[in-house]
VEXPA-511897 format. One record per atom (N, C-alpha, C): residue number from 0; residue in three letters; x, y, z. Coordinates in nm, 3 decimals. Example, Ala and Ser with C-alpha at 12.3 -4.5 7.8 and 13.67 -1.06 7.14 Angstrom:
BEGIN
0;ALA;1.319;-0.569;0.780 $
0;ALA;1.230;-0.450;0.780 $
0;ALA;1.320;-0.330;0.780 $
1;SER;1.285;-0.225;0.708 $
1;SER;1.367;-0.106;0.714 $
1;SER;1.290;0.003;0.787 $
//
This chain:
BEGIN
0;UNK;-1.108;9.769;-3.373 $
0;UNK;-1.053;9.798;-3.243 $
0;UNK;-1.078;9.683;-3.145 $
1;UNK;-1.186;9.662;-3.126 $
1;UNK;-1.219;9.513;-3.048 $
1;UNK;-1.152;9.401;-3.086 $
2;UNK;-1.108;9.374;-3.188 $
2;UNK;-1.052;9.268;-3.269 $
2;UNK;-0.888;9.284;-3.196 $
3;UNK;-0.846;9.424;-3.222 $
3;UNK;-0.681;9.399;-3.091 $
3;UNK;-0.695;9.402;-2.969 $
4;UNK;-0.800;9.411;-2.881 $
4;UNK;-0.809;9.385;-2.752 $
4;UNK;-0.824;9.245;-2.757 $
5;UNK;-0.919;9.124;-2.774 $
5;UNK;-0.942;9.024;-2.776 $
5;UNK;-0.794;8.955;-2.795 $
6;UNK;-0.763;9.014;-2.938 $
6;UNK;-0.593;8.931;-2.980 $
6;UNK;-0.496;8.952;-2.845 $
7;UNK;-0.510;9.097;-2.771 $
7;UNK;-0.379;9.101;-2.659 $
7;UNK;-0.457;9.020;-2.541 $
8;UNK;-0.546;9.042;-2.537 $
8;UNK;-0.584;8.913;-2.403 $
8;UNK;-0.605;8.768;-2.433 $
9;UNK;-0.618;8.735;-2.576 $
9;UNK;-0.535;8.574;-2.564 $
9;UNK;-0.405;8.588;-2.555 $
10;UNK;-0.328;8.660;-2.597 $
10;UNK;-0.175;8.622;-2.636 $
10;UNK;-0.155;8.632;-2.419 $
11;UNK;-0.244;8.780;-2.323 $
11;UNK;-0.160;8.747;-2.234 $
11;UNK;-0.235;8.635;-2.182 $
12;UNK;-0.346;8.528;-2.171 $
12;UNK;-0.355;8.430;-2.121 $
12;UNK;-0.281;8.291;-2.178 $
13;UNK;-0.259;8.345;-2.282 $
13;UNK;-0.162;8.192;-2.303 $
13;UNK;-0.012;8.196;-2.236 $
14;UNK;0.051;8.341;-2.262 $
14;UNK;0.155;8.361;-2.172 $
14;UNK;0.140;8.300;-1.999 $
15;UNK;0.030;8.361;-1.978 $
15;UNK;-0.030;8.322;-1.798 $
15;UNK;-0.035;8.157;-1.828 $
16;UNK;-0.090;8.086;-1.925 $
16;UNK;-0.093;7.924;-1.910 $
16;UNK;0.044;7.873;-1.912 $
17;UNK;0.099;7.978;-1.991 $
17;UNK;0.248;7.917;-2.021 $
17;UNK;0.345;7.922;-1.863 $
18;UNK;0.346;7.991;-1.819 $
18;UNK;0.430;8.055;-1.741 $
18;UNK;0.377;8.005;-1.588 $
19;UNK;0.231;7.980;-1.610 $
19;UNK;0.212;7.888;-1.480 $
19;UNK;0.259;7.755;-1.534 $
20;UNK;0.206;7.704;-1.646 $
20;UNK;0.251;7.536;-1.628 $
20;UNK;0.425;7.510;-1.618 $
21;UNK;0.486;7.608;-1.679 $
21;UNK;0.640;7.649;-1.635 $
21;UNK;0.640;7.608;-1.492 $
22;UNK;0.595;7.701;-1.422 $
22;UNK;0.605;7.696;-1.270 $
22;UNK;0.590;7.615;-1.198 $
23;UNK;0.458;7.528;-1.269 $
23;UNK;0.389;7.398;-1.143 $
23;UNK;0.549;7.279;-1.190 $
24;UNK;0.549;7.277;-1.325 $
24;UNK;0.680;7.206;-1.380 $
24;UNK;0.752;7.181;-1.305 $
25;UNK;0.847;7.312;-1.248 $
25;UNK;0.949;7.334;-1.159 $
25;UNK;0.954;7.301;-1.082 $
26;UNK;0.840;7.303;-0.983 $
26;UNK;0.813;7.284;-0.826 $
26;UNK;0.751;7.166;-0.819 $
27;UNK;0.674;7.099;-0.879 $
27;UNK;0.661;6.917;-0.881 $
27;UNK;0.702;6.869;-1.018 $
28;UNK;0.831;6.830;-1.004 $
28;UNK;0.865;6.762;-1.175 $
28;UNK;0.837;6.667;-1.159 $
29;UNK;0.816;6.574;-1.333 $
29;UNK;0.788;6.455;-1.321 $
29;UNK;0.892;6.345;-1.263 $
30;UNK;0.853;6.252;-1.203 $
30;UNK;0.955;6.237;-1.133 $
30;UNK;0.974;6.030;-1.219 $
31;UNK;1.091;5.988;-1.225 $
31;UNK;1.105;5.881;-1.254 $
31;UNK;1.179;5.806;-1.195 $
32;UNK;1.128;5.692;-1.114 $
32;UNK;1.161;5.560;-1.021 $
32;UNK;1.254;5.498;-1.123 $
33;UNK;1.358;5.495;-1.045 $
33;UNK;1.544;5.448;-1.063 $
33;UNK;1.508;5.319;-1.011 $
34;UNK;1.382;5.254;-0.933 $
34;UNK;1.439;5.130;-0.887 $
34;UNK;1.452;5.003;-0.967 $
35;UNK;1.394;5.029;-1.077 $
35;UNK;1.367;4.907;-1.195 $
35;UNK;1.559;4.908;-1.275 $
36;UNK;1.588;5.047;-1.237 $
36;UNK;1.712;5.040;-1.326 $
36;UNK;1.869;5.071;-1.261 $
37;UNK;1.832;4.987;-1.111 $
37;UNK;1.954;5.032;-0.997 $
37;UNK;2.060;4.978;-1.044 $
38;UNK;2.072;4.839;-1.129 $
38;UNK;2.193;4.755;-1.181 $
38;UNK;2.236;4.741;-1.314 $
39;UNK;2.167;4.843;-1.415 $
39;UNK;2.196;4.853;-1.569 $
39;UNK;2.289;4.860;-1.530 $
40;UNK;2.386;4.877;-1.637 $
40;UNK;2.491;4.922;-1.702 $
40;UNK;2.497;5.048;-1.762 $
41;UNK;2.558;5.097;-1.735 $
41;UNK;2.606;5.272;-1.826 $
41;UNK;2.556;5.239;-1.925 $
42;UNK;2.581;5.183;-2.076 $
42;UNK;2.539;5.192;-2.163 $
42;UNK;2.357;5.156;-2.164 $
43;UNK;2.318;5.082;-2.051 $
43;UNK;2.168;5.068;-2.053 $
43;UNK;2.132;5.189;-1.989 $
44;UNK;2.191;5.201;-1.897 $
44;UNK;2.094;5.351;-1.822 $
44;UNK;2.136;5.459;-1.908 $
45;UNK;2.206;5.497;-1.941 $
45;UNK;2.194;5.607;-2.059 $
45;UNK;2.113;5.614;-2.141 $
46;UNK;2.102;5.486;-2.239 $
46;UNK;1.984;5.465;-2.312 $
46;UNK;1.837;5.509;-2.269 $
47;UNK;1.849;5.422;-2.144 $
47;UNK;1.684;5.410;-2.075 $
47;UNK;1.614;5.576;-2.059 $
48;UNK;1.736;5.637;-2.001 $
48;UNK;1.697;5.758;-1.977 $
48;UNK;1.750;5.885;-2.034 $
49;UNK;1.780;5.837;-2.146 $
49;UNK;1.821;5.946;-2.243 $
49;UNK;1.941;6.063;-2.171 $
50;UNK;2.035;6.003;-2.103 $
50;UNK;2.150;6.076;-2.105 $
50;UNK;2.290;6.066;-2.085 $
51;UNK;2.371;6.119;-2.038 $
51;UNK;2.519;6.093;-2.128 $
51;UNK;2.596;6.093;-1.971 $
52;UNK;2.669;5.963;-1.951 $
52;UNK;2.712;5.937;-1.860 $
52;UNK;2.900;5.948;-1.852 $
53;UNK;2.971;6.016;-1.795 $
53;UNK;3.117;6.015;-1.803 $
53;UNK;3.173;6.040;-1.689 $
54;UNK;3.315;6.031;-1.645 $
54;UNK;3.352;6.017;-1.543 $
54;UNK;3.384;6.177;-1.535 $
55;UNK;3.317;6.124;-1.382 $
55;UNK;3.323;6.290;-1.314 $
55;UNK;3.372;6.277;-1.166 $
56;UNK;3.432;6.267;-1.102 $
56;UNK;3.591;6.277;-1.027 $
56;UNK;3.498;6.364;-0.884 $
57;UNK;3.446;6.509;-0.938 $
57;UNK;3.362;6.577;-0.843 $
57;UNK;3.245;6.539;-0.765 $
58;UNK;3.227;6.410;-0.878 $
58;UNK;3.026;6.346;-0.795 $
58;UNK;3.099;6.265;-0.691 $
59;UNK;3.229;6.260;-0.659 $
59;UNK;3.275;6.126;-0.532 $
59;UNK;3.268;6.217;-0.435 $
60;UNK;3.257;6.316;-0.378 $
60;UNK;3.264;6.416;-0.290 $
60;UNK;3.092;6.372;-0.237 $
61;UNK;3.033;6.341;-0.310 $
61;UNK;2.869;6.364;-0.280 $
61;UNK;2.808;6.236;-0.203 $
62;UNK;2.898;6.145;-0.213 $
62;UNK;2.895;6.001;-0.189 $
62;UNK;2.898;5.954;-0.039 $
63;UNK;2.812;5.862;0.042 $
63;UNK;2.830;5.837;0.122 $
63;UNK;2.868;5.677;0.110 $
64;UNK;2.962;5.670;0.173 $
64;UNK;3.061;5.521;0.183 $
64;UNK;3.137;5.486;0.246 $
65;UNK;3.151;5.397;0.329 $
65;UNK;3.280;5.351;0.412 $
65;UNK;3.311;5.201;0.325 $
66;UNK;3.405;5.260;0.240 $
66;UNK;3.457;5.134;0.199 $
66;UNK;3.564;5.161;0.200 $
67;UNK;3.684;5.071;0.187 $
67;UNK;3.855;5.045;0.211 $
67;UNK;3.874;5.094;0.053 $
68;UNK;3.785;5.052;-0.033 $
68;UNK;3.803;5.034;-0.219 $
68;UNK;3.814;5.174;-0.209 $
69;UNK;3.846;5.249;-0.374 $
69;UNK;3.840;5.345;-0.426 $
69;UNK;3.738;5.377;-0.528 $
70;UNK;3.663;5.472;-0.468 $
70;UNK;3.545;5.508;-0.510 $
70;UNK;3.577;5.582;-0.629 $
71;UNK;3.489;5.555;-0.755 $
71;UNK;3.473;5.663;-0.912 $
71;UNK;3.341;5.651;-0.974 $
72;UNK;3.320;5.760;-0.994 $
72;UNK;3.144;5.779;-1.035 $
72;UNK;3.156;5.811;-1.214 $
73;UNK;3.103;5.736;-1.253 $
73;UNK;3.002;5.781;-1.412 $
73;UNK;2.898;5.859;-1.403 $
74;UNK;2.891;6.009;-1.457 $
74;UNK;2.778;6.074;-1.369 $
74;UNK;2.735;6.187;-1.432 $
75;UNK;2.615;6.209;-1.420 $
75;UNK;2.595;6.367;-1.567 $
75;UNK;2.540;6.484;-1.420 $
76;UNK;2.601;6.579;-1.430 $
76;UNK;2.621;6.651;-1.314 $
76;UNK;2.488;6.756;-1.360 $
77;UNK;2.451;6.739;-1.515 $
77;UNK;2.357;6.824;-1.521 $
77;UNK;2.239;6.727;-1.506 $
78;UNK;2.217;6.611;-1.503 $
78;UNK;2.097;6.545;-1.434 $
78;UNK;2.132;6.473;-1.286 $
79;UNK;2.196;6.517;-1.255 $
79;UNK;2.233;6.488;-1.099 $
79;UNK;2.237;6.306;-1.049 $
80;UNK;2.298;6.239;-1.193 $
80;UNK;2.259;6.102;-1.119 $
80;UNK;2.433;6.045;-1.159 $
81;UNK;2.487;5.942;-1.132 $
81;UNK;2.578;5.878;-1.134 $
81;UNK;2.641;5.733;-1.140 $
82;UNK;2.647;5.645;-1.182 $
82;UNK;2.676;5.502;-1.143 $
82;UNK;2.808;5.525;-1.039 $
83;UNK;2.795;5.420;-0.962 $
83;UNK;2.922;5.476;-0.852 $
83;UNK;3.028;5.313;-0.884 $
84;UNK;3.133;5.334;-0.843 $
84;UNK;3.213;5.208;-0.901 $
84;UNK;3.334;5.182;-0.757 $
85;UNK;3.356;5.052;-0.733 $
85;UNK;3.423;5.037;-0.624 $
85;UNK;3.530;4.986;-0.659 $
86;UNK;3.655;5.023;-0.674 $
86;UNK;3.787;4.985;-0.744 $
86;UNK;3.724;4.900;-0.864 $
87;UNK;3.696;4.983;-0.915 $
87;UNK;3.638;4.933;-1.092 $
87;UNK;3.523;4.876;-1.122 $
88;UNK;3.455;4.785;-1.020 $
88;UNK;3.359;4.713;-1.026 $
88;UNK;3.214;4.803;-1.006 $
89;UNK;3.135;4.816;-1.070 $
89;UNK;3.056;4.892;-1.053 $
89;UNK;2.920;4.836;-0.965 $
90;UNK;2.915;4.919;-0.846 $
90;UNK;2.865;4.904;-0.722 $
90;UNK;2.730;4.981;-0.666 $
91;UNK;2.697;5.064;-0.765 $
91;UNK;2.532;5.143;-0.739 $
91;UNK;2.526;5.219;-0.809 $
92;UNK;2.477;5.319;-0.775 $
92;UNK;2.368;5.435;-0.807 $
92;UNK;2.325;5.553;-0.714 $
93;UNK;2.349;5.681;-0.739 $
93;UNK;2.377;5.740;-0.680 $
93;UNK;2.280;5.897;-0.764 $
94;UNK;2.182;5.954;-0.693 $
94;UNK;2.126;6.107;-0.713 $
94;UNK;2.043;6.210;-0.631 $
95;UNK;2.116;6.293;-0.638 $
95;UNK;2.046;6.405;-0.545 $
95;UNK;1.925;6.487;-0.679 $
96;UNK;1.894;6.460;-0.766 $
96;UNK;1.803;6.510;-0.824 $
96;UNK;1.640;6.500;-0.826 $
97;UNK;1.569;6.601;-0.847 $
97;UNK;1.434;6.611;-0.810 $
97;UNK;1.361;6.523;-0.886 $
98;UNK;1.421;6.496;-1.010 $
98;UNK;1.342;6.415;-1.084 $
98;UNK;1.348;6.256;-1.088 $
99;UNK;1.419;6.205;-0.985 $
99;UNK;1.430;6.056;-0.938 $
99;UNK;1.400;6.037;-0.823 $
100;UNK;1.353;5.917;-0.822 $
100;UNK;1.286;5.893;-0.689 $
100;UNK;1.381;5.682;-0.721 $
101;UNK;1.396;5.642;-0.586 $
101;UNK;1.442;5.510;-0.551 $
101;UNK;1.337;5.469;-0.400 $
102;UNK;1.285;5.315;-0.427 $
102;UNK;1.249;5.244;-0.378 $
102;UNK;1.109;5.372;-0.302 $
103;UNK;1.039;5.424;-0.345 $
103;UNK;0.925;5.569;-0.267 $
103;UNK;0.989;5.634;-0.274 $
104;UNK;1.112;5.694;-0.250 $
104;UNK;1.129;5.793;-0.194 $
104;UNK;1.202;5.905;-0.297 $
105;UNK;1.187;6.018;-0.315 $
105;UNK;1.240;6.125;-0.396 $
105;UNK;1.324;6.232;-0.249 $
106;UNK;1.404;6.353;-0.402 $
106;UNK;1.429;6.449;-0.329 $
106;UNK;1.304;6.508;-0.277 $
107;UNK;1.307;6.565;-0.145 $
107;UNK;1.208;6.704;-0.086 $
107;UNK;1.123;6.639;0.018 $
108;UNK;1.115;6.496;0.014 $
108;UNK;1.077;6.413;0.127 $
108;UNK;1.064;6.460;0.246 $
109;UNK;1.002;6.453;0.342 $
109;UNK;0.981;6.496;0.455 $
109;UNK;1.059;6.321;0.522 $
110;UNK;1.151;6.355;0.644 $
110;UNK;1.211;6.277;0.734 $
110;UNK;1.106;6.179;0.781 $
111;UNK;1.044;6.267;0.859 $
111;UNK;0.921;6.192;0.917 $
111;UNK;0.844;6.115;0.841 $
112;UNK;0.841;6.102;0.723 $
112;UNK;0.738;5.998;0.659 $
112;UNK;0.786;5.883;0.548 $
113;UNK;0.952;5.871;0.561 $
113;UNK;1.007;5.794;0.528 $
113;UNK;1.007;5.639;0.550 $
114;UNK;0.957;5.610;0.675 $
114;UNK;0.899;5.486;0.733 $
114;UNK;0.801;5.475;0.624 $
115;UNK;0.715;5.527;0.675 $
115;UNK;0.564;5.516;0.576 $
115;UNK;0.600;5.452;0.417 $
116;UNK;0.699;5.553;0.321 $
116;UNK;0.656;5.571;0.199 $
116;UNK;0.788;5.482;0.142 $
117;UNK;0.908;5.437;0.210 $
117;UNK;1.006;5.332;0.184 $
117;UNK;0.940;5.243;0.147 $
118;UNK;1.026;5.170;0.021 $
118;UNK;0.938;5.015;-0.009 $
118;UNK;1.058;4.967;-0.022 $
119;UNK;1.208;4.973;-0.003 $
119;UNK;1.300;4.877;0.011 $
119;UNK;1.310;4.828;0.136 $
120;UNK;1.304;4.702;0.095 $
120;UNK;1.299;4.529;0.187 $
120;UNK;1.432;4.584;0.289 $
121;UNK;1.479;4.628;0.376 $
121;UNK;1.559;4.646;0.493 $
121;UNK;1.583;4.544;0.611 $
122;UNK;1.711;4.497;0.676 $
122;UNK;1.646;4.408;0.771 $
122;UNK;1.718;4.524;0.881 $
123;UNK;1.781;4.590;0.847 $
123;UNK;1.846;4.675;0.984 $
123;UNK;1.857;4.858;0.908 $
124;UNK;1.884;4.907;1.001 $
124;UNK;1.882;5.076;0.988 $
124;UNK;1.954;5.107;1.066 $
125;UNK;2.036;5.219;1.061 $
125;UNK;2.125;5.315;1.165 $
125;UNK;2.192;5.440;1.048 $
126;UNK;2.197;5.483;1.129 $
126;UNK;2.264;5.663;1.132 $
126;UNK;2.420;5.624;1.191 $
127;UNK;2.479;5.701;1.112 $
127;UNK;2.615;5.684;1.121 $
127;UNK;2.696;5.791;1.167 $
128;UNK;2.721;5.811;1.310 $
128;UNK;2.738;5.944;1.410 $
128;UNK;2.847;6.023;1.297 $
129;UNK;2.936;5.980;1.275 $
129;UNK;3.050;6.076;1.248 $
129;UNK;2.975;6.194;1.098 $
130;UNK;2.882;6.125;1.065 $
130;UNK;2.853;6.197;0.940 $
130;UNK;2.712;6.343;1.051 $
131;UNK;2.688;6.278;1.187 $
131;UNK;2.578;6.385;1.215 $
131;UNK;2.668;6.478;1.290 $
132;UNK;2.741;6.447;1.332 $
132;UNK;2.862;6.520;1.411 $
132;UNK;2.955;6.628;1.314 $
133;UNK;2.929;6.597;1.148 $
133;UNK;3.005;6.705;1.078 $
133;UNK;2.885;6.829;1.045 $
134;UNK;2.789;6.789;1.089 $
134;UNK;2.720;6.937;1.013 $
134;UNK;2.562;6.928;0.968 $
135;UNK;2.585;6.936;0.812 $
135;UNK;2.473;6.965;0.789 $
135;UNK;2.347;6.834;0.711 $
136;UNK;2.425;6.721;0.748 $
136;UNK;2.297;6.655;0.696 $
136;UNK;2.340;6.494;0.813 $
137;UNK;2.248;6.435;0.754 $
137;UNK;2.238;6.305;0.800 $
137;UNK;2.227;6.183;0.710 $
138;UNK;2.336;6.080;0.758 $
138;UNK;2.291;5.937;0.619 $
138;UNK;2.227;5.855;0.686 $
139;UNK;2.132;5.773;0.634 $
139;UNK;2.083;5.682;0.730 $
139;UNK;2.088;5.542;0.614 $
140;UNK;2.143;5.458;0.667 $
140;UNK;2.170;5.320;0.585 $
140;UNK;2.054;5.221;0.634 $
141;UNK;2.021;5.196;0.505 $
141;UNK;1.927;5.083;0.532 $
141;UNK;1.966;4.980;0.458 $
142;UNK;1.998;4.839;0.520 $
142;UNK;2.042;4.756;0.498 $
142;UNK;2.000;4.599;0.465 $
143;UNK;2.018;4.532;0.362 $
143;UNK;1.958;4.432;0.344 $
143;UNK;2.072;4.309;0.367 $
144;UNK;2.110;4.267;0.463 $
144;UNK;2.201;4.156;0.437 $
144;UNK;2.184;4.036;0.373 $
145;UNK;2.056;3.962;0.373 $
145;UNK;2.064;3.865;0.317 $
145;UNK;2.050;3.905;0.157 $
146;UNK;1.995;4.002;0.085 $
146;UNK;2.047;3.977;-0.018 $
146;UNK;2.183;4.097;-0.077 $
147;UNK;2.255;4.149;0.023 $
147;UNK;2.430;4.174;0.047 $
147;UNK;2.344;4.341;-0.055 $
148;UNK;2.295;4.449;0.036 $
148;UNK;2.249;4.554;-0.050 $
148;UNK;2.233;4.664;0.038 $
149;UNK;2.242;4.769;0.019 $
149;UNK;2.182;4.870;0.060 $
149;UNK;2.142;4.999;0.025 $
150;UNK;2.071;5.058;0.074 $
150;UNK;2.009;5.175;0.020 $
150;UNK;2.070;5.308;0.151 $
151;UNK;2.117;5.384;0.104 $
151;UNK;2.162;5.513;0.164 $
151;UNK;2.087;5.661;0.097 $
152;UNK;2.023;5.706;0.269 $
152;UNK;1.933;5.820;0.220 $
152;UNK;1.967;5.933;0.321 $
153;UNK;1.999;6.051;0.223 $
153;UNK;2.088;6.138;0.269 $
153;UNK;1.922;6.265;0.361 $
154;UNK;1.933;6.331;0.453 $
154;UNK;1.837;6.360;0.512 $
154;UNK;1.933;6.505;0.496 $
155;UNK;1.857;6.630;0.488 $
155;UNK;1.932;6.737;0.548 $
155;UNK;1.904;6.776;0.671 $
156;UNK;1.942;6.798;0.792 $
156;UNK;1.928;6.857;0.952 $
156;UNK;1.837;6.960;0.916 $
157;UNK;1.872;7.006;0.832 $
157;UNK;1.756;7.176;0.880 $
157;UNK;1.640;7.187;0.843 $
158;UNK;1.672;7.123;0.689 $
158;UNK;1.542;7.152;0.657 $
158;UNK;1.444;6.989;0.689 $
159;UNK;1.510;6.877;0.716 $
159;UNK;1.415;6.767;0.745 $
159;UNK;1.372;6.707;0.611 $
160;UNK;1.469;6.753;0.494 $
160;UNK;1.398;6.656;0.387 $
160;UNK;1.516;6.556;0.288 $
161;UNK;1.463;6.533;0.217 $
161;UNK;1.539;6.441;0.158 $
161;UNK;1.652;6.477;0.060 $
162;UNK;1.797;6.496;0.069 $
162;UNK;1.847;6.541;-0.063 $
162;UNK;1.938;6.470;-0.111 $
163;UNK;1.953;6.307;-0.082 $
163;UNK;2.038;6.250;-0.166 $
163;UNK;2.005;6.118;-0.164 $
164;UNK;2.007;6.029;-0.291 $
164;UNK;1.998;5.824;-0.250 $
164;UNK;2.069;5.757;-0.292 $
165;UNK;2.130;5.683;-0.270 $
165;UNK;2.239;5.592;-0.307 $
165;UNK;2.217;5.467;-0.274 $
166;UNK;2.188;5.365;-0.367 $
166;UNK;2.188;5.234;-0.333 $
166;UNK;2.344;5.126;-0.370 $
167;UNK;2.363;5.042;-0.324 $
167;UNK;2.469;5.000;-0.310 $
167;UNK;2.421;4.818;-0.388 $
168;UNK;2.477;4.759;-0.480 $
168;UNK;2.419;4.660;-0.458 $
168;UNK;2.535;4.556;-0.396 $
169;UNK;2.627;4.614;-0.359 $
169;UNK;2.703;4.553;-0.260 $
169;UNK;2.737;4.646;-0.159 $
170;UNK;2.640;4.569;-0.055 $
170;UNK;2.612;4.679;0.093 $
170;UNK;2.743;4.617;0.156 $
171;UNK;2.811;4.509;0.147 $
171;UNK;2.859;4.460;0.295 $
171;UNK;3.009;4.550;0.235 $
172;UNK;3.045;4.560;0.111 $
172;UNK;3.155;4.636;0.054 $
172;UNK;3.167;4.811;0.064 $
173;UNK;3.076;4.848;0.069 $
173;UNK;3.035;4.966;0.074 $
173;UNK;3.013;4.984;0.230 $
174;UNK;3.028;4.940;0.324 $
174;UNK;2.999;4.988;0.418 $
174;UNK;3.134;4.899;0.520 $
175;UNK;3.227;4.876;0.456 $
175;UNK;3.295;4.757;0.530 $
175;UNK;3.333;4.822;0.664 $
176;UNK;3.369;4.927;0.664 $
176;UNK;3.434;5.043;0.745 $
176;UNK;3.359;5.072;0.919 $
177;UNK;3.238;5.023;0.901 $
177;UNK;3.131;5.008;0.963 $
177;UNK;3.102;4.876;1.076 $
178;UNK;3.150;4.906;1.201 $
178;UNK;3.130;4.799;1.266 $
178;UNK;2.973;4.699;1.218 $
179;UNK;2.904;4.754;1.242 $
179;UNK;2.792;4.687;1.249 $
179;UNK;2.737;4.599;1.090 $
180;UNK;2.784;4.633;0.984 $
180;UNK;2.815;4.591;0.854 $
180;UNK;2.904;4.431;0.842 $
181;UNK;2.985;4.468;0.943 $
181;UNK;3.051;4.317;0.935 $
181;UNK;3.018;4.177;1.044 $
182;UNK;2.961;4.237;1.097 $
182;UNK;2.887;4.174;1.244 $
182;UNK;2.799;4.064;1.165 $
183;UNK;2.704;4.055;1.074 $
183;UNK;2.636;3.999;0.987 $
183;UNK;2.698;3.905;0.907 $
//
């Protein structure tokens, strides 16, 4: 008799180990820095990170860009990341997923400590009214002109955190649309 009590209270503490480390999983995943691999190639970043990249028509909706070109994304919608392409030429990198992080910064970020935990080289920053004037989030471009790049980090209004990054490695193309982009 003692012998099936003992057996049901391991089986429910391994369930309880299981089902918490499930949980902590969920809510801090491991997270892997995109910045070593912002300019592969589809066939390298697939490799690198073990997944399957194809054109998906729907990830251009997610995109922040003022460019004249025509935007098309390579993009696995079930890992939330994308190569983004500017009339063919392929022009960044693009994910709202929890498990990537670019230059510090991941999804769930707090606004306020984005100064702090940024490590892309920037020489200018601005917020781009027409995108705070539609609603519900905010882009804020950070810009490197001398070496022609930028990094775009999508903020949500309400909740104050981070839910999208997009780096550009041609900022002055990607943003042509943009007074202050061509001023430089």
């Amino acid at each position: 008799m003692e012998l099936k009590k003992i057996i049901k209270w391991a089986i429910l503490i391994f369930i309880v180990i299981y089902a918490g480390k499930a949980f902590y999983n969920f809510v801090y995943p491991e997270v892997t820095d995109l910045t070593p691999y912002l300019t592969m190639s589809k066939y390298e970043l697939e490799r690198t990170l073990g997944i399957t990249l194809s054109d998906k028509p729907n990830m251009v909706k997610k995109i922040y860009e003022f460019t004249e070109g025509e935007i098309t994304v390579d993009g696995s919608e079930e890992n939330n990341i994308g190569i983004v392409y500017i009339d063919g030429k392929q022009s960044g990198l693009h994910t709202d997923s929890r498990i990537y992080s670019m230059y510090g910064i991941k999804m769930g970020d707090a606004a306020l400590y984005l100064k702090d935990n940024i490590t892309y080289p920037y020489e200018s920053v601005y917020e781009v009214l027409n995108d705070i004037g539609q609603g519900s989030s905010t882009a804020t471009f950070y810009q490197n002109f001398t070496k022609n790049d930028c990094l775009v980090v999508v903020v949500n209004d309400t909740s104050g955190r981070v839910v999208a990054l997009t780096y550009y490695s041609d900022g002055k193309k990607a943003t042509e649309q943009l007074s202050l982009s061509n001023k430089k």
